[in-house]
C-alpha positions in Angstrom: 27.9 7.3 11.1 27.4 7.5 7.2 28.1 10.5 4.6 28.0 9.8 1.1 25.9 10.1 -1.6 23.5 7.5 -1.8 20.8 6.5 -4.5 19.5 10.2 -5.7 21.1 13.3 -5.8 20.9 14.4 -2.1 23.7 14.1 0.1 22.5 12.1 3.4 25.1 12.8 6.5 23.3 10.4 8.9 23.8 10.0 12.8 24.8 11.8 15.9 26.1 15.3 16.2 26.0 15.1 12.4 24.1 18.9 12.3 27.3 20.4 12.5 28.2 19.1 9.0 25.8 22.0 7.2 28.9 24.4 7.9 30.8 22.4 5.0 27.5 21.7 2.8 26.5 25.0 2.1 28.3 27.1 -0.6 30.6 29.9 2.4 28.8 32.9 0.2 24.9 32.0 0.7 22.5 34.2 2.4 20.7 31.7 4.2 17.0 31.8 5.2 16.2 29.2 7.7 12.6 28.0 7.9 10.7 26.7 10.6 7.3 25.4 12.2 5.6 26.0 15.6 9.2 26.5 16.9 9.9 23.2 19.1 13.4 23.3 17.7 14.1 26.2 19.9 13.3 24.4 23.1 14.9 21.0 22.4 17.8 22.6 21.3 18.1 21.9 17.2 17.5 25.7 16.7 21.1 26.2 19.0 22.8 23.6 17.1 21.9 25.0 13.6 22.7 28.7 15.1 26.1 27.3 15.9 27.0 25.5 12.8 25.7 29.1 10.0 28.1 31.2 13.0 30.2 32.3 9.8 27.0 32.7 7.1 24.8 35.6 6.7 21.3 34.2 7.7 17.8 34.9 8.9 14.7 32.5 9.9 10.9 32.1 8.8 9.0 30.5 11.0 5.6 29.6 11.3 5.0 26.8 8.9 2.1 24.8 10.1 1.6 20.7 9.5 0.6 21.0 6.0 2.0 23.7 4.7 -0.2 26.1 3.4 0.2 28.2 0.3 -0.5 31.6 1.9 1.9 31.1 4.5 5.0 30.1 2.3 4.2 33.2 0.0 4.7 35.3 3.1 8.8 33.6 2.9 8.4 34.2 -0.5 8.3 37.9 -0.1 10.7 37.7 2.8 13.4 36.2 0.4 12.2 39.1 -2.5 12.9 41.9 -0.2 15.7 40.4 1.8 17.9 38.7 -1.0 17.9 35.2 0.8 19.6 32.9 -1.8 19.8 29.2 0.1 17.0 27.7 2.0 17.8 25.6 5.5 14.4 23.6 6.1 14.6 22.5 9.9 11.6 20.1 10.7 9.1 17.6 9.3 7.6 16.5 6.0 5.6 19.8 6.1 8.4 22.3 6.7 10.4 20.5 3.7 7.6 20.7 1.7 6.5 24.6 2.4 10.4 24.8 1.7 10.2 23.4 -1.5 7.8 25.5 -2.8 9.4 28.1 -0.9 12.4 27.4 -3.4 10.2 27.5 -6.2 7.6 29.9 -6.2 10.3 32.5 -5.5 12.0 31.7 -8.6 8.9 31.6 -10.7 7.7 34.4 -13.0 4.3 33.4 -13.2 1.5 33.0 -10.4 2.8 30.7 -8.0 -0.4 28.8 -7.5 -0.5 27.5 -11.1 2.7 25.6 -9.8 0.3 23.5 -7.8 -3.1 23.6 -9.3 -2.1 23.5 -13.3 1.0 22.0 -13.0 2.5 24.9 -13.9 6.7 23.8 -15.1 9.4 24.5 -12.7 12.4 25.3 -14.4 14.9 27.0 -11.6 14.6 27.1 -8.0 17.1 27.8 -4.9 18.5 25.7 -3.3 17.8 23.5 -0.1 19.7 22.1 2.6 17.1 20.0 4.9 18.1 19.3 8.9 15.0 16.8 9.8 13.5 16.5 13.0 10.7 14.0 12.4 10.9 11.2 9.8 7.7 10.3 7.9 7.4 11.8 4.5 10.9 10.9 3.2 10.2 14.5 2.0 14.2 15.2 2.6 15.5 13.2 0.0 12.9 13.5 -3.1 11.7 16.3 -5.3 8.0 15.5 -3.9 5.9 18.2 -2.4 2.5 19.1 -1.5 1.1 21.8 -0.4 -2.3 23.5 0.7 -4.9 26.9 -0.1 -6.2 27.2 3.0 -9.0 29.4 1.1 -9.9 27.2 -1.2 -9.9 23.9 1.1 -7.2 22.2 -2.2 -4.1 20.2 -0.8 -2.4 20.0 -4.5 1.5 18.1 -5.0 3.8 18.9 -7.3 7.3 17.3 -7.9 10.7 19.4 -10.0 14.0 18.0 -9.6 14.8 21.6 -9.0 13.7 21.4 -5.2 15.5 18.0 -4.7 17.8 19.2 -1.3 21.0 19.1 -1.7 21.9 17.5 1.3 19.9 16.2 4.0 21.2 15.9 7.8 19.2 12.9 10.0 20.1 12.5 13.6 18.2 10.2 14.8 18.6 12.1 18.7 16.5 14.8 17.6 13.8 12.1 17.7 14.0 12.0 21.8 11.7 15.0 22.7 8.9 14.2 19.9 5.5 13.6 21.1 3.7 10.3 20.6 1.4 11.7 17.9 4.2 12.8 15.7 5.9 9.6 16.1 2.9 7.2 14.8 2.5 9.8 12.1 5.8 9.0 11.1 5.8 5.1 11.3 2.4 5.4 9.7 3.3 7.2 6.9 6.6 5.6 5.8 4.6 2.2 6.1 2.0 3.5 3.6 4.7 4.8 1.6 6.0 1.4 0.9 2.5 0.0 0.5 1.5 2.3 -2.3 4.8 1.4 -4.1 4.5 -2.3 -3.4 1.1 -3.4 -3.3 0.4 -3.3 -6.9 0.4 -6.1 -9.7 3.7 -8.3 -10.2 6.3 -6.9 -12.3 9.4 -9.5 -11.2 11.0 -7.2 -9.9 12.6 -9.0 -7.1 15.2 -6.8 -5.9 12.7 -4.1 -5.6 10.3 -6.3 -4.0 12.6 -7.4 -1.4 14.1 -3.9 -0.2 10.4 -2.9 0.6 9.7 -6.0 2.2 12.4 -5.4 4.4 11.0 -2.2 5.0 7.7 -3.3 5.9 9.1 -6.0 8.2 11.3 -3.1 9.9 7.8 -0.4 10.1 6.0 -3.5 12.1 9.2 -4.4 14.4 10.3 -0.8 15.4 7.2 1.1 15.2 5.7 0.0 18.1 8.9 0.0 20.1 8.7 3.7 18.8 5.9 4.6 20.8 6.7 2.5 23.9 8.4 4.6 27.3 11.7 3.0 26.6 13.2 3.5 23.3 16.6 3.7 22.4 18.8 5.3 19.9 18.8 1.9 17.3 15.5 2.0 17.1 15.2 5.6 16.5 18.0 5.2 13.8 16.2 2.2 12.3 12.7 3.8 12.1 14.5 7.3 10.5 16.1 5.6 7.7 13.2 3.3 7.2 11.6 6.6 6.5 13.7 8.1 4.1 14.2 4.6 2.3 10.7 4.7 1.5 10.5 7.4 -0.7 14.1 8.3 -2.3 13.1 6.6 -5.4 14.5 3.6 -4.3 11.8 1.2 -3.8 10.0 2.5 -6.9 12.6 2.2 -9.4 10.8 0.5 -12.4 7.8 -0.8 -10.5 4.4 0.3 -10.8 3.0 3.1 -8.1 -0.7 3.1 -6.5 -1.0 6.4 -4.7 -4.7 6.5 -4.6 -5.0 5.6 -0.8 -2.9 9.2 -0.3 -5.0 10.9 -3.2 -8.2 10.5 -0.5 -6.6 11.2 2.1 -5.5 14.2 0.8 -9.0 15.1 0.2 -10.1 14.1 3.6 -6.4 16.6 5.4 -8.0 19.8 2.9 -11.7 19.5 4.3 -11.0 18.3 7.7 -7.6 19.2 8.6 -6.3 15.5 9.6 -2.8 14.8 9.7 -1.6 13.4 6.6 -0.8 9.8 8.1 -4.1 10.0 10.2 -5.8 10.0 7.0 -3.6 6.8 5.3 -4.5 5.0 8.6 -8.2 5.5 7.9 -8.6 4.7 4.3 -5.3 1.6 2.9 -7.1 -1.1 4.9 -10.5 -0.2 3.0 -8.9 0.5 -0.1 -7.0 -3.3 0.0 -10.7 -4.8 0.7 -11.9 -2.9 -2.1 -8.9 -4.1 -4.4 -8.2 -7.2 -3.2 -8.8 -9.0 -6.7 -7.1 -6.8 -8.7 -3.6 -7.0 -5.9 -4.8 -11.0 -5.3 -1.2 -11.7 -6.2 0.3 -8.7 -3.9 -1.6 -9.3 -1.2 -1.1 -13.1 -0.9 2.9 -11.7 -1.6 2.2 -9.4 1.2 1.0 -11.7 3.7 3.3 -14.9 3.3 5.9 -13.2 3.0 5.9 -9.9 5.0 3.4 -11.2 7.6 4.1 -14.9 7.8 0.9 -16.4 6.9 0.1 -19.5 5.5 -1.3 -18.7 2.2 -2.9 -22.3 1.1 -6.5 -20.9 1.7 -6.4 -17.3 -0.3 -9.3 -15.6 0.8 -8.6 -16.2 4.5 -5.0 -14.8 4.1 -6.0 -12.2 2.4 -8.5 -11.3 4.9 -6.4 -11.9 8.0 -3.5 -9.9 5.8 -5.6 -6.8 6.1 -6.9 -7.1 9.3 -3.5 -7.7 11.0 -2.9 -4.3 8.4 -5.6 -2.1 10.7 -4.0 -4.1 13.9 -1.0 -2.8 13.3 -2.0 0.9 13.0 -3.3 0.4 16.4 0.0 -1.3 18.0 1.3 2.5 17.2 -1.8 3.8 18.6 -2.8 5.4 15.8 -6.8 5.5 14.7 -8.5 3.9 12.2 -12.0 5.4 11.2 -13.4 8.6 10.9 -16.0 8.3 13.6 -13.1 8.0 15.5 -12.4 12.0 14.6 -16.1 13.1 14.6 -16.7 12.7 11.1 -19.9 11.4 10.0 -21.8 10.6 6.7 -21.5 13.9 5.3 -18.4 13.4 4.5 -18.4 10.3 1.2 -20.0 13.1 -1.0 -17.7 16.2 0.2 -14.9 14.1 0.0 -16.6 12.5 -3.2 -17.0 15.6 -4.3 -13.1 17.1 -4.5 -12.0 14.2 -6.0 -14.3 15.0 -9.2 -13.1 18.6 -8.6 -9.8 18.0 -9.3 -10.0 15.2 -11.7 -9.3 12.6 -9.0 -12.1 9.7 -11.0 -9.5 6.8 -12.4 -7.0 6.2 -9.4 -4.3 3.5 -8.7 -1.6 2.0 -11.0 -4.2 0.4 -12.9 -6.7 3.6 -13.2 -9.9 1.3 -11.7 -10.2 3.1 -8.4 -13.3 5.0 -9.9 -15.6 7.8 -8.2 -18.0 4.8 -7.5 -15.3 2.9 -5.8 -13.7 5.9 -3.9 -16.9 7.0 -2.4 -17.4 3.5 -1.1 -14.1 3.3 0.2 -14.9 6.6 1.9 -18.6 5.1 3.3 -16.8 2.2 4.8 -14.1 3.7 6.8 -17.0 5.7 8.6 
């Protein structure tokens, strides 16, 4: 078991039976609201554990919170926390409830329309504060001040990011992981994978340290996550995948390096008109973006596939090529789906997609700003 304070500010108490620990991380005189999804923690007992550990607080719940969060939904806790003087906010779930959460936090500390927050970038300068008990790993969302969220009017799924919603402490029990369905549990190998990738596959920086740690990540994504989704699992693997997870985005792995995000700026596009899960959407769209940017990452990608994947890189092209195809292969060890035909989504969808990226200024993506509206829309075209 570990508890301490690791890279950033939130407090990590890692391994079994460690939910009882929230008793001693949250301040004795907080009125805490905990929030909540589609309620699966009530039936695989999380929501008994966390009942028994706030025994001594004063504390309600919110529930409801649906896989990415939308922004009418967390203004509903908003008003909750306005009329009921909640002052400390328990998220218990996934990437999306710790994102709603952090919002949440925000928007009810925020004089102004909430929405700018999200949609001007609107500042956030105070916000409550957040415990996080996480039942699926994926998003790293637990241990970052990262959040995004979505108008389900508007069809917008918008981040923003305040060191003010950091969580305070984060429990991971990597148990909790037993009663998750399969499709939760490639979302989350999926999605710390291409967490890594958008932080690593860049341009060449020397930074070797950094380099390495999200090598080792990689390596540990394409070991585990497939043992993930197999009948018999057991708890190391679970425990590996999980921190693999948070790893990915604490701030770690991107500590003076450059960051490409633009695979995860479509696919947010493609989550808003379609409703795809977030890593469903990275799936579709990192091996076309790495065909489509394999010049500019030549050096990445030949890093990539020598080092991570163990390919002889004498012939460059060919590496390169069988770098990104063993890429897509890989999604499918964890069964997850790579195309949107493989979600009934046709043609139609490279200019509405297209078309939000213009909308929200989305035309010079990647660390290097050459993912263009030209580019994107092909990307798009060829993951049909």
């Amino acid at each position: 078991m570990l508890n301490f304070n690791f890279y950033n500010p939130t407090e990590i108490f890692f391994g079994e039976n460690q939910i009882a620990e929230i008793t001693k991380a949250i301040p004795k005189e907080a009125k805490v609201l905990v929030v909540y999804g589609g309620g699966s923690i009530k039936r695989n007992g999380i929501y008994e554990q966390v009942s028994e550990a706030l025994r001594e607080f004063s504390w309600g719940e919110f529930a409801g919170v649906e896989p990415n969060p939308t922004y009418q939904t967390c203004m509903q806790a908003v008003s909750k926390i306005e009329q009921e003087d909640y002052n400390f906010i328990l998220a218990v779930g996934g990437g999306s409830v710790i994102d709603g959460s952090k919002f949440i936090a925000a928007a009810a500390n925020f004089s102004g329309e909430s929405w700018d927050i999200l949609s001007k970038g609107a500042e956030v300068t105070a916000a409550l504060p957040i415990g996080v008990v996480l039942t699926l790993p994926a998003t790293g969302s637990e241990s970052n001040s990262f959040s995004v969220v979505s108008n389900s009017g508007t069809h917008e799924k918008l981040p923003f990011a305040s060191v003010h919603v950091q969580p305070k402490f984060a429990v991971l029990d990597p148990q909790v992981m037993k009663t998750l369905p399969q499709r939760q549990l490639t979302n989350g190998v999926v999605d710390a994978f291409v967490h890594t990738m958008e932080q690593y596959l860049t341009y060449s920086v020397d930074a070797k340290v950094q380099d390495r740690f999200a090598e080792g990540l990689l390596m540990t994504l394409m070991e585990e996550g497939p043992k993930l989704v197999s009948e018999d699992v057991d708890y190391k693997v679970r425990a590996n995948v999980m921190w693999s997870a948070t790893m990915a985005l604490n701030g770690l792995i991107g500590a003076g390096v450059p960051q490409d995000w633009a695979t995860h700026m479509i696919g947010h596009e493609i989550t808003a008109m379609y409703g795809l899960d977030h890593a469903q959407t990275l799936a579709i769209i990192l091996p076309r973006m790495m065909t489509e940017q394999k010049e500019a990452k030549r050096g990445k990608l030949l890093q990539y596939a020598e080092r991570v994947l163990g390919l002889d890189i004498t012939d460059e092209d060919n590496a390169i090529a069988s770098a990104i195809e063993l890429t897509e292969q890989f999604f499918n060890s964890v069964h997850m789906k790579t195309r949107l035909s493989d979600y009934g989504i046709g043609e139609e969808a490279v200019n509405k997609i297209t078309e939000q990226l213009e909308r929200h200024g989305m035309t010079a993506l990647g660390e290097q700003q050459v993912v263009t509206l030209e580019k994107s829309s092909k990307i798009i075209r060829e993951s049909l």
